[in-house]
N, C-alpha and C positions, 0 to 999 in steps of 0.2 A: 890593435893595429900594429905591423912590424915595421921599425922604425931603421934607418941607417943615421949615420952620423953623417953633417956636412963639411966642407973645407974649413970653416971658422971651427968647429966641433960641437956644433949645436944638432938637436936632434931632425932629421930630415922625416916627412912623409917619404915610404919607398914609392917607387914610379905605378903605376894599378890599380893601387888599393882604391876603395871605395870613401871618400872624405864625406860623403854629404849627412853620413849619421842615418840613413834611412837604408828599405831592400823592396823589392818588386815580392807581392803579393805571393808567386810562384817560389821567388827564393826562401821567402817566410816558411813557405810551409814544407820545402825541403830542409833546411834551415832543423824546425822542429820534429821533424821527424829523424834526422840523424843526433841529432840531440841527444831522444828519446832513444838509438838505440845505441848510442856508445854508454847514456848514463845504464841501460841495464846489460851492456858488457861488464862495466865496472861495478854491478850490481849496488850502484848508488840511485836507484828507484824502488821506494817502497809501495806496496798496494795500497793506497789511499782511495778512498770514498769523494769523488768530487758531484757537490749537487749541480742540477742542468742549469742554474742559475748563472754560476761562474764557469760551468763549460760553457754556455752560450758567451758569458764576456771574454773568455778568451780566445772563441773563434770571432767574435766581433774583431778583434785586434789585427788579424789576418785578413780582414773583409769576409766571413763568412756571414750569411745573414741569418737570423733566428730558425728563418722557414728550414735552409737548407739543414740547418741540428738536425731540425725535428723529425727530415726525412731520412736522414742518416742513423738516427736513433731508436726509430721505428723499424728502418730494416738489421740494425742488428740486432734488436730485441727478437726481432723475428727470422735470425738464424740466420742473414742472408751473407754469403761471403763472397765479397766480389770478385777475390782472384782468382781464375780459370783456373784447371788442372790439366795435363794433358788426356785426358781422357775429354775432358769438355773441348777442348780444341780439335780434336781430331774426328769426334763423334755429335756431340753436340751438350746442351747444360743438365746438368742433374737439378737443378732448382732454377726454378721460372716466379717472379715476385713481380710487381706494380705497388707501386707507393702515389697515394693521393692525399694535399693538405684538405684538412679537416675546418666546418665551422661550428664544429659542437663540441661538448664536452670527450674524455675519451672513454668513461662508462659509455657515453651515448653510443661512439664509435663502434665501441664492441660489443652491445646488442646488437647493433645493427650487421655488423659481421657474422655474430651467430643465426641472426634471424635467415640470410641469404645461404649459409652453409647447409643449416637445417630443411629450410622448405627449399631452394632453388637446386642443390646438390644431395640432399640425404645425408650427409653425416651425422656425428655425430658428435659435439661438440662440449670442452669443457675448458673451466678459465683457470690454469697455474695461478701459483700463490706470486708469482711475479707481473701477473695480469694478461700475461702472454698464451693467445686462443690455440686449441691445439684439438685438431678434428681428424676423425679418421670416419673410412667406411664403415656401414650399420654391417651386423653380420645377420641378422637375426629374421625372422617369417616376414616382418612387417618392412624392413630393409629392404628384402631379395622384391617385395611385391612392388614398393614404393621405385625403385630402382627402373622398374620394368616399364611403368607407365610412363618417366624422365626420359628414358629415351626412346619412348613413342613421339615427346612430344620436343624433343630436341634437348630437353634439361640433363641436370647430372654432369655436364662434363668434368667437374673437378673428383667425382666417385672414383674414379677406375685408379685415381694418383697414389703413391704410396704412405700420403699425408698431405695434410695441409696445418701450417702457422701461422698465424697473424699477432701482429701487435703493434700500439699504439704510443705516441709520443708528444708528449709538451715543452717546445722550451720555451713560450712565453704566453702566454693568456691567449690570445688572439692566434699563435703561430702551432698550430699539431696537424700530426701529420698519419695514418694509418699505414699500414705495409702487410700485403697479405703473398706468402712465400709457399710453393706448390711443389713438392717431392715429385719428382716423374722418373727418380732412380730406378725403379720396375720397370719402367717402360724402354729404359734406357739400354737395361739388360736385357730384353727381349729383342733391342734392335742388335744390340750385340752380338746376340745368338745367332739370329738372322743369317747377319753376315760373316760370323763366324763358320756358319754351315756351307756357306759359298766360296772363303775360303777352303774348307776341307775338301770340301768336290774338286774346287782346280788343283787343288793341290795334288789330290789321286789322279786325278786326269793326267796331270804332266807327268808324273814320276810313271805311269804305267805305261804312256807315250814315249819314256827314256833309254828303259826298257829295251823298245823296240827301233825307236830311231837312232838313241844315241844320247851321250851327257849331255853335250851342247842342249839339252833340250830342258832342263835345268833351270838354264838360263829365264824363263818363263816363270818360275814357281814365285820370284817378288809380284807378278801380275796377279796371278791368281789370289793374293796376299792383299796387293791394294785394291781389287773388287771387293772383299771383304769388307775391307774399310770403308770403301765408297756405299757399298750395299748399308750398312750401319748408320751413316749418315742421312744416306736421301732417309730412311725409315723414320730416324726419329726425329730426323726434319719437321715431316709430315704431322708425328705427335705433337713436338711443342707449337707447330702454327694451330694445332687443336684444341690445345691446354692454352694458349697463350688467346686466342676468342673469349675462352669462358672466363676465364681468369680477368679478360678486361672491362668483361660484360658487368662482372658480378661486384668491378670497385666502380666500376661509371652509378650503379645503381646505390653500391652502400654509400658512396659521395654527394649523389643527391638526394638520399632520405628514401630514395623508390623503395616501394612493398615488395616484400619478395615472391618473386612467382612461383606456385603450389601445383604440383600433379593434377591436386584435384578440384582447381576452378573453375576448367569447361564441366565438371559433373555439377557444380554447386552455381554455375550459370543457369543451365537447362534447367534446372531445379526451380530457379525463382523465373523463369520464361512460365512454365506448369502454372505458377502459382496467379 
């Protein structure tokens, strides 16, 4: 606390300061975040290992609660970053994630994520030595077949993404949390394109219109520019409200244990109808 001296010459509280010895929840954790980045201007922060044990008591100290660790912890295991870029603001996200707490073990967690990747989506699935699930599309005969009847029958929406990650999180027995994080960066670039192509059209349009009218006509070609942009946008609008259905579809079901739906159940219904 900075102090002044008073009339008699004893030391004074200054007029502002804060005397009660406490700080609001919000200042805490601005507070520690500038902390944290003057101590690594001074490169007085070394890489230290802290287990979830004592990160959970120390976001307890700021009122954070177990549950919210664990879902903070689960999406960054699973890649997820939460500060926009300007391409995400202008156009829309490259990663699309849902995080659900969990009341099972996180093995259990992540069968049950593989199991819904694999039959409900087609990929194909394997678990890093960090435990963190990392699926991509099948390329192969039985892929391209299995693929085709998914979207006869509405399945598959996380296939066409450029990836998918998942992973799981404990910070205290009872409190884990799952996070499953959807690449739609391909998809992104296609809107791009898109609207990059709509750009280049107005863009010749004008300049060939200038031409013949006049410079003033110029004046036009930022239009032509922000349809582009705008084009880009509604586009991949449309995808992440696409990817964001299957995406929610598929953690409502690994949340409550639901079997995951297979291509080939209405054949193996009919089947026992037969029998």
């Amino acid at each position: 606390m900075v102090s002044a001296s008073g009339p008699d010459g004893t030391a004074q509280p200054q007029t502002g300061t804060q005397e009660t010895g406490v700080v609001s929840r919000s200042s805490a954790e601005v507070i520690i975040r500038r902390a944290l980045e003057k101590a690594q201007r001074d490169d007085t922060v070394t890489e230290e290992v802290l287990d979830i044990t004592t990160l959970t008591a120390i976001a307890s100290e700021v009122g954070l609660s177990a549950s919210s660790v664990a879902e903070a912890l689960a999406e960054s295991r699973a890649g997820v970053d939460g500060e926009p870029s300007l391409i995400d603001r202008v156009v829309g996200p490259k990663v699309l994630w849902s995080t659900r707490p969990m009341a099972v073990t996180e093995e259990t967690a992540r069968e049950r994520l593989v199991d819904w990747l694999h039959a409900n989506h087609g990929l194909r699935s394997r678990v890093r030595g960090d435990g963190v699930v990392v699926a991509v599309k099948r390329e192969d005969v039985a892929g391209k077949l299995g693929e085709g009847l998914r979207k006869i029958q509405g399945m598959g929406g996380l296939s066409q993404s450029a990836g998918v990650q998942a992973a799981t999180a404990s910070a205290a027995d009872d409190e884990q949390s799952v996070c499953l994080a959807v690449d739609v960066g391909n998809k992104r670039m296609e809107a791009v394109a898109g609207g990059s192509a709509v750009a280049v059209v107005g863009t010749v349009a004008v300049g060939a219109t200038a031409v013949v009218a006049g410079p003033l006509m110029l004046i036009a070609l930022p239009v032509g520019l922000a349809a582009g942009a705008v084009t880009s946008r509604l586009v991949h609008r449309q995808t992440v409200k696409r990817f964001t259905m299957s995406l929610e579809e598929t953690m409502d079901g690994v949340a409550r244990g639901d079997r995951a739906p297979h291509p080939l159940d209405p054949l193996k219904k009919q089947r026992n109808r037969r029998r």
